[in-house]
N, C-alpha and C positions, 0 to 999 in steps of 0.2 A: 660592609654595607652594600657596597655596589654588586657584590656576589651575590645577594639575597634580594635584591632588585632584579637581577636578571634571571633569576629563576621564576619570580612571579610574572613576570615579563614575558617570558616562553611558556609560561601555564596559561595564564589568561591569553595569547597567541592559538596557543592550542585546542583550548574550550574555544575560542571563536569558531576556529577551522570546520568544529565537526560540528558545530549547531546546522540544523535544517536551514535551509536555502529555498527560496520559494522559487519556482521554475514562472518567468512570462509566458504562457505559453498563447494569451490573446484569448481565450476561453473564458467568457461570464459565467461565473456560478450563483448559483440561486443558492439561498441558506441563511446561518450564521456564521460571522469571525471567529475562526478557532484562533486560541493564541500563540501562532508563529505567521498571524496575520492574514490567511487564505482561508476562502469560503468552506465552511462543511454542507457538502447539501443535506436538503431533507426531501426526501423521497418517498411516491408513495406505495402503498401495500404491494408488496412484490408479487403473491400471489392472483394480481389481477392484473399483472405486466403481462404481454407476450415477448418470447423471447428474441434477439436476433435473426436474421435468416441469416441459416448456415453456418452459425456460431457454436461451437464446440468448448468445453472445460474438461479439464483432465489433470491426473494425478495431484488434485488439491492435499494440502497439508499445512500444517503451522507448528511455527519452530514455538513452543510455550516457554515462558523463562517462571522463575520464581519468586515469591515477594507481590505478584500484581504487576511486573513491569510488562512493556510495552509487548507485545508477542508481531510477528510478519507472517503474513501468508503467501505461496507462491502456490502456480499452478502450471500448466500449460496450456493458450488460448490459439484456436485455431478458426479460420476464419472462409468455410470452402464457397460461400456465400457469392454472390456478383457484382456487391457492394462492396465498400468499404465498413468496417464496423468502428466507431470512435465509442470507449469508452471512456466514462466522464464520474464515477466515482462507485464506494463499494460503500456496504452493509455491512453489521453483522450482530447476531443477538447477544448480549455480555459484556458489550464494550462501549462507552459512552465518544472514542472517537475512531474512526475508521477511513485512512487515507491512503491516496496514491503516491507510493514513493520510487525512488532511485536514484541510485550511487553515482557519485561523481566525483571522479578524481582530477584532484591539479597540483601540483607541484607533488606529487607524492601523497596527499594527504587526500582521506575520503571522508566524502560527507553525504548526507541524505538530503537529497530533492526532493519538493515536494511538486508533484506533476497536478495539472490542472485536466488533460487529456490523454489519451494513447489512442493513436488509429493502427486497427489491425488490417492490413488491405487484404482485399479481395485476394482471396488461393494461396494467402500469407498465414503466418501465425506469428506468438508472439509469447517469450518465454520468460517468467515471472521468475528468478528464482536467489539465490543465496549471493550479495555483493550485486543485483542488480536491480529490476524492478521487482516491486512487492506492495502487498498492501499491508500498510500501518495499521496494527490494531493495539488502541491506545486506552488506558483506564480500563481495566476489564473491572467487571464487580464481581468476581470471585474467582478463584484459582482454577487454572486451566489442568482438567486430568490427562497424563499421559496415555495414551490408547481407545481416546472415546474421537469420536465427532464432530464436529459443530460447522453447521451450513457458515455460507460465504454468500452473500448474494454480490452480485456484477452489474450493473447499472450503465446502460448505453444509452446516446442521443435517441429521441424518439422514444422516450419513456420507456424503454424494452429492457429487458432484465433475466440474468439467467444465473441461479444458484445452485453451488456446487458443494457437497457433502466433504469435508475435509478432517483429514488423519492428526492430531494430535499428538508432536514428536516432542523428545526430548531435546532441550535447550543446545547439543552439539552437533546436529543433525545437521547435514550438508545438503543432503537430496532424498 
């Protein structure tokens, strides 16, 4: 008995570890409660945002898994601007949730954060990619094709926004 105690004991240990973690990062978001507790915003028409100054996106892509599960997008964000750029959440058309995440390891164990902001400073950039930050795209309403498309829009302070065309990989895709 105590041997089948501590196995459920180290399973539900371990389900803890890797549930989402909500990052303080002191950032008010406008929205609704998604349920691991942090705001989703709601944003509006991206086509009548202007975009950052000197803000760049590159080599977007998404790793698609199968079933409808959760997919991640990374990209590369660069920043040649005079300002600092803070991005404050993403979009995307297909998926009913869409969130700023990243990895965080302790004691050995990783888990996904959820970020409330990222600032990319001035003549910095800032690398989205597989084990670090990413955006969450969660609930899709339909099955993601291997080799097609689908925009990303990027969502910065000052209602500015800048979407970027992304490659649709298969689920063991690193880079």
């Amino acid at each position: 008995m105590m041997h089948i105690s501590f196995k459920i004991a180290a399973f539900a240990g371990m389900v803890m570890l890797t549930l989402p973690v909500q990052a303080d990062s002191g950032h008010e978001s406008h929205g609704h409660h998604g349920r691991h507790g942090h705001m989703q915003h709601e944003f509006p028409d991206p086509a009548a945002a202007a975009a950052p100054e000197g803000v760049t996106v590159s080599g977007c892509w998404i790793r698609a898994l199968p079933n409808r599960l959760p997919a991640a997008g990374y990209f590369e964000l660069r920043n040649d601007g005079a300002h600092d750029a803070v991005l404050i959440g993403a979009q995307a058309q297909g998926f009913d949730r869409v969130m700023l995440h990243t990895h965080q390891t302790t004691n050995g164990m990783s888990a996904m954060v959820h970020l409330d902001k990222l600032t990319i400073p001035a003549g910095g950039g800032l690398d989205f990619s597989p084990g670090g930050h990413h955006v969450m795209l969660e609930k899709p309403v339909a099955e993601l094709e291997i080799g097609t498309r689908r925009p990303i829009t990027l969502w910065f302070e000052g209602k500015r926004a800048l979407t970027a065309e992304c490659d649709v990989r298969p689920p063991g895709t690193m880079k």
